[in-house]
C-alpha positions in Angstrom: 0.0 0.0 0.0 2.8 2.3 0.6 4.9 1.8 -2.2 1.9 2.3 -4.4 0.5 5.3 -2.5 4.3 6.7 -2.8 3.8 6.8 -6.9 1.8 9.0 -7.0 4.3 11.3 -5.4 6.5 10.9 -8.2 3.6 10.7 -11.3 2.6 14.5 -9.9 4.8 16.6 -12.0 3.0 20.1 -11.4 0.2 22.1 -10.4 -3.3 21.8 -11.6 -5.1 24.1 -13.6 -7.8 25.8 -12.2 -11.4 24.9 -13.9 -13.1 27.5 -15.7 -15.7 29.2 -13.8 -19.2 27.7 -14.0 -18.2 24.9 -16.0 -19.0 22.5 -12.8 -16.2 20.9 -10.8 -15.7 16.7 -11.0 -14.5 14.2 -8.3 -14.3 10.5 -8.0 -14.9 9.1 -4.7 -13.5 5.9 -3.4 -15.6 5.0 -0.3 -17.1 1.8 1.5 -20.6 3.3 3.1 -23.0 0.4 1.2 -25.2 -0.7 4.0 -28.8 1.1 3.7 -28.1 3.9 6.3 -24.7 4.6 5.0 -25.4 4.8 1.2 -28.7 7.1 2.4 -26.1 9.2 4.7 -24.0 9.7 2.2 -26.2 10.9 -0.8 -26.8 14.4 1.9 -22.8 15.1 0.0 -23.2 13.5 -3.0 -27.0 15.9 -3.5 -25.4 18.9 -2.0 -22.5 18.2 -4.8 -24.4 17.9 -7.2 -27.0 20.7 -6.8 -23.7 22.9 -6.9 -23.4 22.2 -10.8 -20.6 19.8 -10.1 -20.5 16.0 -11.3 -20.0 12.7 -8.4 -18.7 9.5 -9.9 -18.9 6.8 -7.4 -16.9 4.4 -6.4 -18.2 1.7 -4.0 -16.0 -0.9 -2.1 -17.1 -3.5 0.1 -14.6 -2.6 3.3 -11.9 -0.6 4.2 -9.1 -2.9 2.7 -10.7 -2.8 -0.7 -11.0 0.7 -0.7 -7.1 0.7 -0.4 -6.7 -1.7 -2.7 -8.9 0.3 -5.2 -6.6 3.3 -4.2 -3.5 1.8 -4.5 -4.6 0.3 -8.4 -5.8 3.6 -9.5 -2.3 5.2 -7.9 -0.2 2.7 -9.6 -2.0 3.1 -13.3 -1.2 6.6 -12.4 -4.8 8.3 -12.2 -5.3 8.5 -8.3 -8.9 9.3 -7.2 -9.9 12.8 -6.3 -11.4 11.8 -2.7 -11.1 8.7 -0.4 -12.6 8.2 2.2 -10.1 7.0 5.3 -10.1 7.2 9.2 -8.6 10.1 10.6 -6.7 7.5 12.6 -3.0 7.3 14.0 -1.9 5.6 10.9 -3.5 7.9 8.8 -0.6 10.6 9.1 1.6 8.3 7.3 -0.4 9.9 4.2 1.0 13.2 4.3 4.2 11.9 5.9 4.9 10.4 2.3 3.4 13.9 0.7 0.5 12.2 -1.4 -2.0 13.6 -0.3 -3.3 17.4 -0.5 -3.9 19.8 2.2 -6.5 21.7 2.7 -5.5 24.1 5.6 -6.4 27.1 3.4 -10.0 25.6 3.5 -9.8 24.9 7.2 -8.1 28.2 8.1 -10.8 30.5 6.0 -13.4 28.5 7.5 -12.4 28.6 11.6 -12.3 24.7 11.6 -10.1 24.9 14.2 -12.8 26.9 16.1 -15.9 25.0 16.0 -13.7 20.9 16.3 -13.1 19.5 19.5 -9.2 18.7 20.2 -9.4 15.1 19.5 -10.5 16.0 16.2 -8.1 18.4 14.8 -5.2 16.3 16.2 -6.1 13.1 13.8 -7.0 15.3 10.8 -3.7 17.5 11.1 0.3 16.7 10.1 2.7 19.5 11.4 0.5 21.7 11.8 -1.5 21.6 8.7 -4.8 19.9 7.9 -4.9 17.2 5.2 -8.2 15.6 6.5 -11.9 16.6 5.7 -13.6 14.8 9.3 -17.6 13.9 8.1 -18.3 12.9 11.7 -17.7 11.3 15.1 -18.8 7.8 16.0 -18.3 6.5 19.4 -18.2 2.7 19.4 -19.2 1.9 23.1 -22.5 2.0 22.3 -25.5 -0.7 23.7 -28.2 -1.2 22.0 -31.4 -2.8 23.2 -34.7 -3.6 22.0 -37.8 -2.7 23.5 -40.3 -5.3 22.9 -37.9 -8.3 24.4 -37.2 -5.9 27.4 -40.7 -4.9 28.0 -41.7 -8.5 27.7 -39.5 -9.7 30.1 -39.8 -7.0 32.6 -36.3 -5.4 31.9 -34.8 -2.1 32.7 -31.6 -0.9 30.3 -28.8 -2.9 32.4 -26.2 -0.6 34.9 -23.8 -3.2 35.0 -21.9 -6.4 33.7 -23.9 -8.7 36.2 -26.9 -6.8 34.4 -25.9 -8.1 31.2 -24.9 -11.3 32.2 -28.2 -11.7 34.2 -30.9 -10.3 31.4 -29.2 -12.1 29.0 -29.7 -15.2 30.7 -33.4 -14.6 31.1 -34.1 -13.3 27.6 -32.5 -16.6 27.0 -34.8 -18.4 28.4 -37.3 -16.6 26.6 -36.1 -18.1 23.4 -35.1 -15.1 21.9 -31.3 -14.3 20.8 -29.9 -12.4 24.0 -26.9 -10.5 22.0 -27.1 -9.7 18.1 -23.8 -10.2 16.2 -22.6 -10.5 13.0 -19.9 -13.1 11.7 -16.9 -10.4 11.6 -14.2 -10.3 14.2 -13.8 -7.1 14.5 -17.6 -6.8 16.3 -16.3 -9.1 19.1 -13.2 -6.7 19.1 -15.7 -3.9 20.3 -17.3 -5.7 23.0 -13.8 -6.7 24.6 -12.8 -3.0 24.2 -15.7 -2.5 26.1 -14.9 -5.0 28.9 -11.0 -3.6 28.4 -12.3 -0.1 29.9 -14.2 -2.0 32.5 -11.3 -4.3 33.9 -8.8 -1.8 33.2 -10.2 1.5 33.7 -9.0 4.9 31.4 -5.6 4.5 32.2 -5.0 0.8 31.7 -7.5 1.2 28.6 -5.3 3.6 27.1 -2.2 2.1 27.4 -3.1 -1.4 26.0 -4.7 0.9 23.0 -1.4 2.2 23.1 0.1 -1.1 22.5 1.4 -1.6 26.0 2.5 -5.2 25.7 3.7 -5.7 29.7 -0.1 -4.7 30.4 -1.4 -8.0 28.3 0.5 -9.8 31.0 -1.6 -8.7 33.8 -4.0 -11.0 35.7 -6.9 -8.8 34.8 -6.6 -9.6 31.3 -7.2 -13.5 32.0 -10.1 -11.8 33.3 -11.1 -10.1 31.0 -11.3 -12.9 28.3 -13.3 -14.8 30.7 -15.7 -12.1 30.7 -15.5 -12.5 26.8 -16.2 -16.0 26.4 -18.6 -16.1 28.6 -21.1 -13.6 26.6 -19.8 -16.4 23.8 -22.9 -18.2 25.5 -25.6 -15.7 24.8 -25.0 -15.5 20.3 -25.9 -17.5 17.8 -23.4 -20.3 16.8 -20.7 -19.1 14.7 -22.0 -21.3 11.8 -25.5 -19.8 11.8 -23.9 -16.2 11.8 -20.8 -16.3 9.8 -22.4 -15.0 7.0 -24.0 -12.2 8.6 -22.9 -8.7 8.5 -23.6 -6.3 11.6 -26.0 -4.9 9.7 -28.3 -8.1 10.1 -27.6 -8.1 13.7 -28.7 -4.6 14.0 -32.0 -5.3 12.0 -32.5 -7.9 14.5 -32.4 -5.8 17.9 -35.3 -3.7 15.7 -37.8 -6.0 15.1 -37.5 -8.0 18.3 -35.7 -10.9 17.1 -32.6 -10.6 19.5 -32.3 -8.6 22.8 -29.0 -6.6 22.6 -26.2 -5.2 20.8 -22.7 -4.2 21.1 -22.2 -1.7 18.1 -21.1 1.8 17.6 -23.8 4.5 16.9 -23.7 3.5 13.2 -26.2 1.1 13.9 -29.1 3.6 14.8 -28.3 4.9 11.4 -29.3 1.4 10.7 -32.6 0.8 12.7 -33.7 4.6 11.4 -33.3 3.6 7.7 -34.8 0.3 8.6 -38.3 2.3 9.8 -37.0 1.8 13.9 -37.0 4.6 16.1 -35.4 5.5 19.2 -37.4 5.2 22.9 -40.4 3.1 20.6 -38.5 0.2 18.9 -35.4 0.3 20.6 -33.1 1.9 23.4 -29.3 3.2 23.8 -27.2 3.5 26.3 -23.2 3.6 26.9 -22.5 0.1 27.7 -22.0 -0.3 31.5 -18.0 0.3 32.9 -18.1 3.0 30.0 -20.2 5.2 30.6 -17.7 8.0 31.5 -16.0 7.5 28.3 -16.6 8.4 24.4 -14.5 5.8 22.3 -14.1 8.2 19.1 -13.6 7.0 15.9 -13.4 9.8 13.3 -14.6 9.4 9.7 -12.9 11.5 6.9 -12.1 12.0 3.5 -8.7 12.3 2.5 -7.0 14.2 -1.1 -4.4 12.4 -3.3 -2.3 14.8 -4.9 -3.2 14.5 -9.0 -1.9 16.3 -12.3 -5.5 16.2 -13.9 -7.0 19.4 -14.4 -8.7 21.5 -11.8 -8.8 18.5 -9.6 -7.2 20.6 -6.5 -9.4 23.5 -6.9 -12.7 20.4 -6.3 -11.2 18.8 -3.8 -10.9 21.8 -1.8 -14.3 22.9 -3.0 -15.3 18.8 -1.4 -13.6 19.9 2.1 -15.9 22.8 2.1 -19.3 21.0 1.2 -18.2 18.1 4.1 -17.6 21.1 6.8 -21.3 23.1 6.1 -23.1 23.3 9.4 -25.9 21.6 7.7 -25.0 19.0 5.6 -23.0 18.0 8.8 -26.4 17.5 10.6 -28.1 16.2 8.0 -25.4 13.2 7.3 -25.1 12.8 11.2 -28.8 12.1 11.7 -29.0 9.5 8.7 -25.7 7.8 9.7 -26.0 7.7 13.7 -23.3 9.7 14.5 -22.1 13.3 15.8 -21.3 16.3 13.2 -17.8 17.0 13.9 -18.8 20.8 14.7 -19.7 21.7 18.1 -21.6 24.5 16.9 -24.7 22.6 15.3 -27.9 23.0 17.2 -28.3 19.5 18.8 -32.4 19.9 18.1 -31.6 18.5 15.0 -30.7 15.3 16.5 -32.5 12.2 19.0 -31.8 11.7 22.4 -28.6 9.3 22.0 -27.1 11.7 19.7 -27.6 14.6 22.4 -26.1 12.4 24.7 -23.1 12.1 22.6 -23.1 15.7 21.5 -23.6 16.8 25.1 -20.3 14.8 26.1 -18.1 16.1 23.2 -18.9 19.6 23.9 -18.4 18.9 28.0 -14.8 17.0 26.9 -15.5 14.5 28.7 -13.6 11.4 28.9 -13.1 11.3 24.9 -10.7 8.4 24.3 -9.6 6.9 21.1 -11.0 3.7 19.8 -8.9 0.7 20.2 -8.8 1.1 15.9 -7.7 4.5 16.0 -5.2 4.4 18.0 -3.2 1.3 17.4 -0.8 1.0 14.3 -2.7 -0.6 11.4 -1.1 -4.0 11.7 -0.7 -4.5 15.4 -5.0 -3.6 15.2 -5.5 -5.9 12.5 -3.5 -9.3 14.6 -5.2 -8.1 17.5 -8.5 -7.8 16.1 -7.9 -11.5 14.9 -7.0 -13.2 18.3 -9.4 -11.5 20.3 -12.6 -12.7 17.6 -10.6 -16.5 17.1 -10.9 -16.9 20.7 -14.7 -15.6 20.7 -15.5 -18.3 18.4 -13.1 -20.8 19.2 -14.2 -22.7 22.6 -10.7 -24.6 22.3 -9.0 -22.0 22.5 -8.2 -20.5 26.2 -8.1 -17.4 28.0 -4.0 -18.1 28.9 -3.2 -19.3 25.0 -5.2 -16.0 24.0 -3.7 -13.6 26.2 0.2 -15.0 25.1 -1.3 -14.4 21.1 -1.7 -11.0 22.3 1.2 -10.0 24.0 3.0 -11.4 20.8 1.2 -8.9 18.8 1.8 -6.1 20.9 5.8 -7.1 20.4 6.0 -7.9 17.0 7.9 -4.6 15.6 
């Protein structure tokens, strides 16, 4: 991926030309929102584009790593895309760090960005200074998600506390409905152990193990901690019946009363909305239980490779722009579930759980990166891997997964 995002580097001999005024402004853009609530989230850009007079070719992946793949094809045939979208992550510097991608701090300077974005924010999106990163919105990813019929049924109340969970799930168990809706990815059961990682650990122990903190794997609480996880193991459907599910499907599932929970960042209201579901009638939220003083933040973005074509800089900054506009920000954020990335949107545009969320950006309070944010994209990926091998693996145990871990913190 590097060598061929370096090309393009080297294939950019000189600056673009402006496009003639009026004649409309073109970008291709490289993104993997394709679930119902994303694709509807994103069409607030693609309209707002368009009913500027300018022309959207889209270009749909299935997941992140295809849309670097698609990237890295188009870079090495020498015809980059105009926009991609990316995570405004830790390993997302590397981009302007290898000077392929554009900044727009002219865009963000004009426009008070750094006014009107929390901290968090402007650090991912920035390299030395200068902003290379147009941020669409904030998702938080320790997120529960309930539904109301199977709680109401069973006489439930949204759960305070591990033994809650433990305890209703057990009982909506018994009811014979699915207790906790997940899909047959890995990287769902990695959110549920960042969850119970907060909870054993606390913010500082959290952190560090985000960090990459390989002594801290070592610790007793972590054997703890996978117990925790393969115990909720238990309460899902067997791996074989979900494997072929997507966290979509699980979400759908929590809406019409078919399964009782959910793990899931606030993407999945998004979801249940564009599924006909709505919040405190078909289903409930609440920051899981151990995290409720914390925000895990991942930030979306869309990210400028440097081309010779024609009037491509001139769009891409015009694309920053049109991502940033108060409106379209709240628009996007109430189709896709998540936050603007402007704390200067009035928050009656959005439901209660986005409020919520809202309310605790603006306060600061306890934002923290996501576990994918803030580890290096490698050491993310193994660990991702280990942590959803053990979830569905009942040979495998808490002591042989824990040692898997500490060897992905060290591999360098």
């Amino acid at each position: 991926m590097k060598r061929a995002l370096l090309a393009v580097a080297l294939a950019v001999t000189g600056p673009s030309t402006p496009a003639l005024a009026g004649d409309g402004m073109s970008v291709d853009v490289v993104h993997f929102w394709i679930s119902k609530s994303e694709s509807a989230a994103l069409d607030v850009f693609r309209k707002a584009w368009v009913a500027a007079g300018n022309r959207w070719t889209d270009m749909p992946a299935a997941n992140k790593v295809a849309v670097q793949r698609a990237v890295s094809d188009r870079i090495a045939n020498g015809y980059p895309p105009a926009v991609m979208q990316w995570n405004a992550n830790d390993g997302s510097r590397e981009l302007p760090q290898m000077g392929i991608v554009q900044d727009i701090d002219d865009v963000a300077e004009a426009d008070h960005w750094r006014d009107v974005m929390p901290a968090t924010v402007l650090d991912r999106i920035s390299y030395q200074g200068k902003v290379y990163f147009a941020p669409t919105n904030i998702h938080a990813e320790n997120w529960l998600w309930t539904s109301r019929k199977i709680f109401a049924d069973a006489g439930l109340k949204m759960p305070t506390s591990w033994d809650d969970i433990f305890t209703f799930a057990e009982k909506i168990k018994a009811a014979g409905h699915v207790p906790i809706a997940l899909g047959g990815t890995r990287w769902e059961v990695s959110l549920i152990f960042n969850d119970i990682i907060y909870h054993e650990f606390g913010p500082e122990g959290y952190a560090r193990l985000m960090s990459g903190d390989a002594a801290l794997v070592q610790d007793p609480r972590m054997i703890e901690a996978l117990g925790m996880l393969s115990r909720l193991s238990d309460y899902v459907e067997p791996f074989a019946k979900r494997k072929d599910k997507t966290w979509a499907d699980a979400t759908a599932a929590v809406g019409a009363g078919e399964a009782g929970m959910q793990f899931m960042g606030d993407w999945a209201k998004g979801e249940l909305v564009a599924r006909g579901y709505f919040a405190d009638k078909d289903f409930d939220c609440s920051l899981v239980p151990g995290t409720s003083i914390a925000y895990f933040m991942v930030i979306d973005a869309f990210a400028f490779p440097l081309t010779n074509r024609d009037g491509t800089a001139d769009a891409q900054k015009a694309f920053a722009r049109m991502i940033l506009d108060r409106d379209n920000q709240v628009a996007f954020s109430r189709i896709k579930g998540s936050l603007p990335v402007r704390t200067d949107v009035d928050p009656a545009g959005l439901d209660r759980c986005g409020q919520l969320g809202l309310e605790m950006i603006r306060a600061k309070k306890g934002e923290v990166s996501a576990q994918s944010q803030a580890m290096p994209s490698q050491m993310s990926e193994g660990w991702i891997g280990v942590v959803g091998d053990f979830f569905n693996d009942k040979n495998m145990s808490p002591s042989e997964a824990q040692k898997r871990l500490y060897d992905i913190l060290t591999q360098h």
